[in-house]
C-alpha positions as CSV (number, residue, x, y, z in Angstrom):
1,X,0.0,0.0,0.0
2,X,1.4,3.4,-1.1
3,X,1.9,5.9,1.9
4,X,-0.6,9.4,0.8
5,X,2.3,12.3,-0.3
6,X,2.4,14.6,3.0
7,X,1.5,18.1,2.1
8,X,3.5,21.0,3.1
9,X,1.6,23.8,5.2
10,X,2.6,26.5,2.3
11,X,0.6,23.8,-0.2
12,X,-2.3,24.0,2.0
13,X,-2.3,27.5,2.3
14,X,-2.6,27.9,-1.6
15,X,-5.2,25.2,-1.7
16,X,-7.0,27.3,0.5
17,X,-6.2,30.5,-1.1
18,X,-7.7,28.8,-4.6
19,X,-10.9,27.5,-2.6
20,X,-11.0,31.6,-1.2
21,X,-11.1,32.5,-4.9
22,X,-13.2,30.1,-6.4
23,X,-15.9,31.0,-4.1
24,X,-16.2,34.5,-4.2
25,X,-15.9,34.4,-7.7
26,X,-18.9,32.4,-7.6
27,X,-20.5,34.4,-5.6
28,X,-19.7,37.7,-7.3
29,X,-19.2,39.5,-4.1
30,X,-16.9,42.6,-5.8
31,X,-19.3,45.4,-5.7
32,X,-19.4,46.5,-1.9
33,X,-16.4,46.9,0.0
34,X,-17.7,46.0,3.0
35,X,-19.8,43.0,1.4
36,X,-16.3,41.2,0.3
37,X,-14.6,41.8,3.7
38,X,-17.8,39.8,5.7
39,X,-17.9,37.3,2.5
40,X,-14.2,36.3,3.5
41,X,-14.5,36.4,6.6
42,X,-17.7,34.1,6.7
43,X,-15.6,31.5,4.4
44,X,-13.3,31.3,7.4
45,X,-16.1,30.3,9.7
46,X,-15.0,27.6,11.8
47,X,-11.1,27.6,11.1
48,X,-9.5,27.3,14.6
49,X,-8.4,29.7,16.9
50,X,-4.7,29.7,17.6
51,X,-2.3,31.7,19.5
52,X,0.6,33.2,18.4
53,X,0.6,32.0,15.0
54,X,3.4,34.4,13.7
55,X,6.2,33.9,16.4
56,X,8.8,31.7,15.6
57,X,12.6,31.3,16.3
58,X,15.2,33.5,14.2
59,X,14.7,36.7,11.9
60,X,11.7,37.7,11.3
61,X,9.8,36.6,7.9
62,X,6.1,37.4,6.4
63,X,4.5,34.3,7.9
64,X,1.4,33.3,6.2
65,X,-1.4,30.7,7.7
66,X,-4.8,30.8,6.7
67,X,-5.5,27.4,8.2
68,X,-5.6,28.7,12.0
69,X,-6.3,32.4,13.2
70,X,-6.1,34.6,16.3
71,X,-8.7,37.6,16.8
72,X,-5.7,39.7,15.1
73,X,-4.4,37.4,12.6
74,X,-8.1,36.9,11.3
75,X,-9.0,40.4,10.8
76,X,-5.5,41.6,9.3
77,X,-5.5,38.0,6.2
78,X,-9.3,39.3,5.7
79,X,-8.4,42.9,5.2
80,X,-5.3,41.4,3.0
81,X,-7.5,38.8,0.9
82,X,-10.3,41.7,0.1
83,X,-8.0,43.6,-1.1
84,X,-5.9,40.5,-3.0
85,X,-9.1,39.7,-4.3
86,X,-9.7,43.2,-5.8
87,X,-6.1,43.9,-7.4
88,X,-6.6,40.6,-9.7
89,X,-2.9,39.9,-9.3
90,X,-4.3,36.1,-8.8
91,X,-0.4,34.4,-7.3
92,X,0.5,33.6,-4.0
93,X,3.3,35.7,-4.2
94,X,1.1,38.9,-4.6
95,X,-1.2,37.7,-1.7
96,X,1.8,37.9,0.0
97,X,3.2,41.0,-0.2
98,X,-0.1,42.7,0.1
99,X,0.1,41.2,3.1
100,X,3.2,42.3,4.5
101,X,2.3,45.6,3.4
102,X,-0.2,45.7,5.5
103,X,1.1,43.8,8.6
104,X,4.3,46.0,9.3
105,X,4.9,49.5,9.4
106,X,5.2,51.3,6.4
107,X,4.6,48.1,4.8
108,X,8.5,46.9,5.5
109,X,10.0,44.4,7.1
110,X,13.0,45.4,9.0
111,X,13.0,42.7,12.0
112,X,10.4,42.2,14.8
113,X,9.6,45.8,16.1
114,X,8.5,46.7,12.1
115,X,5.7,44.2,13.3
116,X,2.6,46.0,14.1
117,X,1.8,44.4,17.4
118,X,-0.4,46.9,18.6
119,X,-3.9,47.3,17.0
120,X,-4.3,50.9,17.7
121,X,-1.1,51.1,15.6
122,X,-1.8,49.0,13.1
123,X,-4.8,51.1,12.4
124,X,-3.2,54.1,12.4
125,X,0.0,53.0,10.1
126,X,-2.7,51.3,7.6
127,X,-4.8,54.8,7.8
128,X,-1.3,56.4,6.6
129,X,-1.2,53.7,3.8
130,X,-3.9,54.6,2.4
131,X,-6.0,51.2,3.0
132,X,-8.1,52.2,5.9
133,X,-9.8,55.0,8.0
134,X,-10.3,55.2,11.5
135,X,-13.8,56.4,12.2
136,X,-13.9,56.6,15.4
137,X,-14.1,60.3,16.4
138,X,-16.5,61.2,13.3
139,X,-19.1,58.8,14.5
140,X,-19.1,60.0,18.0
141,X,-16.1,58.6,19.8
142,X,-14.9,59.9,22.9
143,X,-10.8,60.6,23.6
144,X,-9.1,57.4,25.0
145,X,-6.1,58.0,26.6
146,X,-4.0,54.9,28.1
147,X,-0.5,54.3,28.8
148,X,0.4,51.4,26.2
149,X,3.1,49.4,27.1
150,X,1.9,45.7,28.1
151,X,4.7,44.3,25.5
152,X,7.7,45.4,27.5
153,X,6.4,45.3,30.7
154,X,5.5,41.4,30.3
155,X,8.8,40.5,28.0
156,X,8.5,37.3,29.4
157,X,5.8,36.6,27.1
158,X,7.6,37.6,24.1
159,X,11.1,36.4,23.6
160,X,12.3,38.7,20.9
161,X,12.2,41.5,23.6
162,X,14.8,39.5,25.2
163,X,17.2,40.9,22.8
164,X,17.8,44.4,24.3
165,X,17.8,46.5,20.8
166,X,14.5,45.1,20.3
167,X,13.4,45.9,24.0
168,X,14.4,49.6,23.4
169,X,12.7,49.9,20.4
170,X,9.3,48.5,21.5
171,X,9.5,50.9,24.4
172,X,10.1,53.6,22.2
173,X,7.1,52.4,20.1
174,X,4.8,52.5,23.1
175,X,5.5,55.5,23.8
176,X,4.7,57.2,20.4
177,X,1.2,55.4,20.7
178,X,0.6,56.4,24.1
179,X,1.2,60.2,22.7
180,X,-1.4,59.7,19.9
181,X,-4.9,61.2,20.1
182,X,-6.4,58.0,19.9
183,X,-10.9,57.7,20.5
184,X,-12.7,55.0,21.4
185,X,-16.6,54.8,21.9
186,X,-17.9,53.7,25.1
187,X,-19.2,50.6,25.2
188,X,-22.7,52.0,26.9
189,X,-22.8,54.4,23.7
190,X,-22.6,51.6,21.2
191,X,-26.3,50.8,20.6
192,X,-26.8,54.8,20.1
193,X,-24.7,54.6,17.2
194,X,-25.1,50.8,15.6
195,X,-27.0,52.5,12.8
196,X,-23.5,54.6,11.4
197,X,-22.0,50.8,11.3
198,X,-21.5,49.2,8.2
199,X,-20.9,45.3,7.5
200,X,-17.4,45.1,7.4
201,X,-16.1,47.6,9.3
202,X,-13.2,46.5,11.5
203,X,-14.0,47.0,15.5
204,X,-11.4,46.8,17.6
205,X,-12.5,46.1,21.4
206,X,-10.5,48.6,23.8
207,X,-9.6,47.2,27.3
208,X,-9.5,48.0,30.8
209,X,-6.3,45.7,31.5
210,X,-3.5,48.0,32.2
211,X,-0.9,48.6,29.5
212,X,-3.3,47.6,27.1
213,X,-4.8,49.6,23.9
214,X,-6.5,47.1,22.6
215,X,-7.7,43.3,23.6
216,X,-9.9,41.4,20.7
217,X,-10.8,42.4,17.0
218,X,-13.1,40.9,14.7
219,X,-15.1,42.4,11.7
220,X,-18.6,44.3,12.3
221,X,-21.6,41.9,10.1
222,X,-25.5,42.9,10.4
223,X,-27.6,40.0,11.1
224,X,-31.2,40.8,11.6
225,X,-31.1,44.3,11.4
226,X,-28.2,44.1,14.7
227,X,-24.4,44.4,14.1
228,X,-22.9,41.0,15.5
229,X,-19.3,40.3,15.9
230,X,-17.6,37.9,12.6
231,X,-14.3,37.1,15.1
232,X,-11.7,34.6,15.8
233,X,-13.3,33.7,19.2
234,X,-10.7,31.8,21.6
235,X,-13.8,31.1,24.1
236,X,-15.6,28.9,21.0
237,X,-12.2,27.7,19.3
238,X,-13.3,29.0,16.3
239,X,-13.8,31.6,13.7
240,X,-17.5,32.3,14.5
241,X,-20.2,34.8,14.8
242,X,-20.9,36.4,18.2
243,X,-24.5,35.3,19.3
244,X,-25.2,38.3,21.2
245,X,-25.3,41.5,18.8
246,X,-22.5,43.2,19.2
247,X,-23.6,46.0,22.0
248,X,-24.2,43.2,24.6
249,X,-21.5,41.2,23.8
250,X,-19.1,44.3,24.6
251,X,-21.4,44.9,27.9
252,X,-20.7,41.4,29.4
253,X,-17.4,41.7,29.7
254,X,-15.9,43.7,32.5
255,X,-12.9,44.1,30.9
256,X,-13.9,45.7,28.0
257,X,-14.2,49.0,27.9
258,X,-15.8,50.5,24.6
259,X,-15.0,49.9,20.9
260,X,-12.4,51.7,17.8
261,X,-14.1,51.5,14.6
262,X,-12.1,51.1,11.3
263,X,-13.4,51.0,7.5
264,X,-11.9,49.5,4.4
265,X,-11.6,51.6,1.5
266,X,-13.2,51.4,-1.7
Protein backbone atom coordinates (compact mmCIF):
# COMPACT_ATOMS: atom_id res chain seq x y z
CA UNK A 1 0.00 0.00 0.00
CA UNK A 2 1.43 3.37 -1.10
CA UNK A 3 1.92 5.89 1.86
CA UNK A 4 -0.57 9.38 0.85
CA UNK A 5 2.25 12.27 -0.32
CA UNK A 6 2.35 14.57 3.02
CA UNK A 7 1.54 18.06 2.08
CA UNK A 8 3.52 20.97 3.14
CA UNK A 9 1.64 23.83 5.15
CA UNK A 10 2.62 26.46 2.26
CA UNK A 11 0.61 23.82 -0.22
CA UNK A 12 -2.32 24.01 1.97
CA UNK A 13 -2.28 27.46 2.26
CA UNK A 14 -2.58 27.86 -1.58
CA UNK A 15 -5.16 25.17 -1.71
CA UNK A 16 -7.01 27.25 0.47
CA UNK A 17 -6.17 30.46 -1.14
CA UNK A 18 -7.67 28.77 -4.58
CA UNK A 19 -10.86 27.52 -2.61
CA UNK A 20 -10.97 31.62 -1.24
CA UNK A 21 -11.08 32.53 -4.95
CA UNK A 22 -13.24 30.13 -6.40
CA UNK A 23 -15.92 31.01 -4.09
CA UNK A 24 -16.19 34.51 -4.24
CA UNK A 25 -15.92 34.39 -7.68
CA UNK A 26 -18.92 32.39 -7.64
CA UNK A 27 -20.48 34.41 -5.57
CA UNK A 28 -19.68 37.70 -7.25
CA UNK A 29 -19.15 39.54 -4.10
CA UNK A 30 -16.95 42.59 -5.79
CA UNK A 31 -19.32 45.43 -5.65
CA UNK A 32 -19.39 46.45 -1.90
CA UNK A 33 -16.38 46.92 -0.02
CA UNK A 34 -17.71 45.98 3.03
CA UNK A 35 -19.83 42.99 1.43
CA UNK A 36 -16.30 41.22 0.25
CA UNK A 37 -14.61 41.78 3.66
CA UNK A 38 -17.80 39.78 5.67
CA UNK A 39 -17.95 37.31 2.53
CA UNK A 40 -14.19 36.33 3.54
CA UNK A 41 -14.54 36.39 6.59
CA UNK A 42 -17.74 34.10 6.67
CA UNK A 43 -15.59 31.53 4.41
CA UNK A 44 -13.33 31.26 7.40
CA UNK A 45 -16.14 30.34 9.74
CA UNK A 46 -15.02 27.58 11.82
CA UNK A 47 -11.12 27.56 11.06
CA UNK A 48 -9.53 27.27 14.64
CA UNK A 49 -8.38 29.74 16.93
CA UNK A 50 -4.70 29.66 17.64
CA UNK A 51 -2.27 31.69 19.48
CA UNK A 52 0.63 33.20 18.44
CA UNK A 53 0.64 31.98 14.95
CA UNK A 54 3.43 34.37 13.69
CA UNK A 55 6.17 33.88 16.39
CA UNK A 56 8.81 31.70 15.63
CA UNK A 57 12.64 31.30 16.26
CA UNK A 58 15.16 33.55 14.24
CA UNK A 59 14.72 36.68 11.93
CA UNK A 60 11.70 37.68 11.26
CA UNK A 61 9.80 36.62 7.92
CA UNK A 62 6.10 37.37 6.38
CA UNK A 63 4.53 34.31 7.91
CA UNK A 64 1.44 33.34 6.21
CA UNK A 65 -1.40 30.68 7.74
CA UNK A 66 -4.83 30.78 6.67
CA UNK A 67 -5.49 27.39 8.23
CA UNK A 68 -5.58 28.74 12.04
CA UNK A 69 -6.30 32.44 13.19
CA UNK A 70 -6.10 34.62 16.33
CA UNK A 71 -8.71 37.61 16.80
CA UNK A 72 -5.73 39.70 15.12
CA UNK A 73 -4.37 37.42 12.63
CA UNK A 74 -8.09 36.90 11.27
CA UNK A 75 -9.05 40.37 10.80
CA UNK A 76 -5.47 41.59 9.30
CA UNK A 77 -5.53 38.01 6.19
CA UNK A 78 -9.29 39.28 5.74
CA UNK A 79 -8.37 42.92 5.22
CA UNK A 80 -5.31 41.45 2.95
CA UNK A 81 -7.49 38.83 0.89
CA UNK A 82 -10.28 41.69 0.05
CA UNK A 83 -7.95 43.64 -1.06
CA UNK A 84 -5.86 40.53 -3.03
CA UNK A 85 -9.11 39.73 -4.25
CA UNK A 86 -9.74 43.20 -5.79
CA UNK A 87 -6.09 43.93 -7.36
CA UNK A 88 -6.55 40.56 -9.66
CA UNK A 89 -2.89 39.86 -9.28
CA UNK A 90 -4.28 36.13 -8.77
CA UNK A 91 -0.38 34.43 -7.33
CA UNK A 92 0.52 33.62 -3.96
CA UNK A 93 3.29 35.66 -4.25
CA UNK A 94 1.06 38.91 -4.64
CA UNK A 95 -1.24 37.67 -1.70
CA UNK A 96 1.80 37.89 0.04
CA UNK A 97 3.20 41.04 -0.25
CA UNK A 98 -0.11 42.68 0.07
CA UNK A 99 0.11 41.18 3.14
CA UNK A 100 3.23 42.31 4.52
CA UNK A 101 2.25 45.61 3.44
CA UNK A 102 -0.24 45.68 5.47
CA UNK A 103 1.09 43.79 8.65
CA UNK A 104 4.26 46.00 9.26
CA UNK A 105 4.86 49.51 9.38
CA UNK A 106 5.21 51.32 6.36
CA UNK A 107 4.57 48.06 4.79
CA UNK A 108 8.50 46.95 5.47
CA UNK A 109 9.96 44.35 7.11
CA UNK A 110 12.95 45.41 9.04
CA UNK A 111 12.96 42.70 11.98
CA UNK A 112 10.36 42.23 14.83
CA UNK A 113 9.58 45.75 16.11
CA UNK A 114 8.45 46.68 12.09
CA UNK A 115 5.67 44.21 13.25
CA UNK A 116 2.61 45.98 14.05
CA UNK A 117 1.76 44.38 17.45
CA UNK A 118 -0.42 46.90 18.57
CA UNK A 119 -3.86 47.28 16.96
CA UNK A 120 -4.30 50.95 17.66
CA UNK A 121 -1.14 51.13 15.56
CA UNK A 122 -1.84 49.00 13.07
CA UNK A 123 -4.78 51.15 12.40
CA UNK A 124 -3.19 54.14 12.39
CA UNK A 125 -0.04 52.99 10.08
CA UNK A 126 -2.71 51.27 7.59
CA UNK A 127 -4.83 54.83 7.79
CA UNK A 128 -1.27 56.39 6.59
CA UNK A 129 -1.15 53.74 3.81
CA UNK A 130 -3.90 54.56 2.38
CA UNK A 131 -6.00 51.23 3.03
CA UNK A 132 -8.13 52.20 5.89
CA UNK A 133 -9.83 55.01 8.02
CA UNK A 134 -10.32 55.17 11.55
CA UNK A 135 -13.83 56.40 12.24
CA UNK A 136 -13.92 56.61 15.38
CA UNK A 137 -14.14 60.34 16.40
CA UNK A 138 -16.45 61.20 13.30
CA UNK A 139 -19.14 58.80 14.51
CA UNK A 140 -19.10 60.00 17.97
CA UNK A 141 -16.11 58.57 19.81
CA UNK A 142 -14.93 59.90 22.90
CA UNK A 143 -10.84 60.56 23.62
CA UNK A 144 -9.07 57.39 24.96
CA UNK A 145 -6.12 57.99 26.64
CA UNK A 146 -4.04 54.92 28.09
CA UNK A 147 -0.46 54.26 28.83
CA UNK A 148 0.39 51.39 26.25
CA UNK A 149 3.10 49.41 27.13
CA UNK A 150 1.89 45.67 28.12
CA UNK A 151 4.72 44.33 25.54
CA UNK A 152 7.72 45.40 27.51
CA UNK A 153 6.41 45.32 30.65
CA UNK A 154 5.47 41.44 30.26
CA UNK A 155 8.79 40.48 28.04
CA UNK A 156 8.51 37.26 29.39
CA UNK A 157 5.81 36.56 27.08
CA UNK A 158 7.57 37.64 24.12
CA UNK A 159 11.14 36.41 23.61
CA UNK A 160 12.31 38.69 20.85
CA UNK A 161 12.19 41.47 23.60
CA UNK A 162 14.84 39.52 25.21
CA UNK A 163 17.17 40.87 22.78
CA UNK A 164 17.81 44.43 24.28
CA UNK A 165 17.82 46.52 20.83
CA UNK A 166 14.53 45.09 20.28
CA UNK A 167 13.39 45.87 24.03
CA UNK A 168 14.36 49.61 23.36
CA UNK A 169 12.69 49.87 20.37
CA UNK A 170 9.26 48.46 21.54
CA UNK A 171 9.46 50.94 24.36
CA UNK A 172 10.06 53.65 22.25
CA UNK A 173 7.14 52.42 20.14
CA UNK A 174 4.77 52.49 23.09
CA UNK A 175 5.49 55.49 23.83
CA UNK A 176 4.73 57.17 20.38
CA UNK A 177 1.19 55.42 20.74
CA UNK A 178 0.60 56.36 24.10
CA UNK A 179 1.24 60.24 22.71
CA UNK A 180 -1.41 59.69 19.93
CA UNK A 181 -4.88 61.17 20.13
CA UNK A 182 -6.38 58.00 19.87
CA UNK A 183 -10.88 57.75 20.46
CA UNK A 184 -12.73 55.02 21.42
CA UNK A 185 -16.58 54.76 21.90
CA UNK A 186 -17.90 53.74 25.11
CA UNK A 187 -19.19 50.62 25.24
CA UNK A 188 -22.73 52.03 26.91
CA UNK A 189 -22.80 54.38 23.71
CA UNK A 190 -22.58 51.60 21.22
CA UNK A 191 -26.32 50.81 20.63
CA UNK A 192 -26.84 54.79 20.12
CA UNK A 193 -24.74 54.56 17.21
CA UNK A 194 -25.15 50.81 15.62
CA UNK A 195 -27.02 52.50 12.81
CA UNK A 196 -23.52 54.63 11.44
CA UNK A 197 -21.98 50.81 11.34
CA UNK A 198 -21.50 49.17 8.21
CA UNK A 199 -20.93 45.29 7.45
CA UNK A 200 -17.41 45.13 7.44
CA UNK A 201 -16.10 47.59 9.32
CA UNK A 202 -13.20 46.52 11.53
CA UNK A 203 -14.01 46.98 15.49
CA UNK A 204 -11.40 46.77 17.63
CA UNK A 205 -12.54 46.10 21.45
CA UNK A 206 -10.48 48.59 23.77
CA UNK A 207 -9.60 47.22 27.28
CA UNK A 208 -9.46 47.96 30.79
CA UNK A 209 -6.28 45.75 31.45
CA UNK A 210 -3.51 47.98 32.21
CA UNK A 211 -0.88 48.59 29.52
CA UNK A 212 -3.34 47.60 27.10
CA UNK A 213 -4.80 49.62 23.93
CA UNK A 214 -6.50 47.09 22.60
CA UNK A 215 -7.73 43.35 23.62
CA UNK A 216 -9.87 41.42 20.75
CA UNK A 217 -10.80 42.44 17.03
CA UNK A 218 -13.09 40.95 14.70
CA UNK A 219 -15.13 42.43 11.74
CA UNK A 220 -18.61 44.33 12.31
CA UNK A 221 -21.61 41.95 10.15
CA UNK A 222 -25.48 42.86 10.43
CA UNK A 223 -27.56 40.00 11.07
CA UNK A 224 -31.24 40.84 11.60
CA UNK A 225 -31.09 44.25 11.39
CA UNK A 226 -28.17 44.12 14.70
CA UNK A 227 -24.39 44.36 14.08
CA UNK A 228 -22.85 41.02 15.47
CA UNK A 229 -19.33 40.26 15.91
CA UNK A 230 -17.57 37.89 12.63
CA UNK A 231 -14.33 37.07 15.07
CA UNK A 232 -11.73 34.61 15.82
CA UNK A 233 -13.28 33.69 19.23
CA UNK A 234 -10.71 31.79 21.58
CA UNK A 235 -13.84 31.10 24.07
CA UNK A 236 -15.57 28.89 20.99
CA UNK A 237 -12.23 27.70 19.34
CA UNK A 238 -13.26 29.01 16.35
CA UNK A 239 -13.83 31.63 13.66
CA UNK A 240 -17.51 32.28 14.49
CA UNK A 241 -20.23 34.83 14.80
CA UNK A 242 -20.93 36.40 18.19
CA UNK A 243 -24.52 35.29 19.34
CA UNK A 244 -25.24 38.34 21.16
CA UNK A 245 -25.34 41.51 18.82
CA UNK A 246 -22.54 43.18 19.17
CA UNK A 247 -23.57 46.05 22.03
CA UNK A 248 -24.24 43.19 24.55
CA UNK A 249 -21.48 41.17 23.77
CA UNK A 250 -19.10 44.29 24.60
CA UNK A 251 -21.38 44.90 27.93
CA UNK A 252 -20.74 41.44 29.43
CA UNK A 253 -17.40 41.68 29.68
CA UNK A 254 -15.94 43.71 32.54
CA UNK A 255 -12.95 44.06 30.94
CA UNK A 256 -13.95 45.69 28.04
CA UNK A 257 -14.20 48.96 27.89
CA UNK A 258 -15.79 50.52 24.57
CA UNK A 259 -14.95 49.93 20.90
CA UNK A 260 -12.43 51.67 17.75
CA UNK A 261 -14.09 51.54 14.60
CA UNK A 262 -12.09 51.14 11.33
CA UNK A 263 -13.41 51.02 7.47
CA UNK A 264 -11.88 49.49 4.43
CA UNK A 265 -11.61 51.64 1.46
CA UNK A 266 -13.19 51.44 -1.67
Amino acid sequence: MKKRKSISLEEKDRNILDKLLKFIDKGGFLDFQGKLICEVGKFFLRAPYRVCTLEGKGPETTVINLREFDCFTFVENVVALSQYIKSKRRSFESFKKILKRIRYRRGVLKGYTSRLHYYSDWIYDNQRKGILRDITKEIGGRPFKKVVDFMTVNEELYPSLKIPKNFRRMRDIERMITKRGLFFIPKKMIKYLEDKFLDGDLIGVTTERKGLDVQHAGIAIRIGGKIHLLHASRREGKVAISKKPLNQYILTNKNYSGIMVARVKE
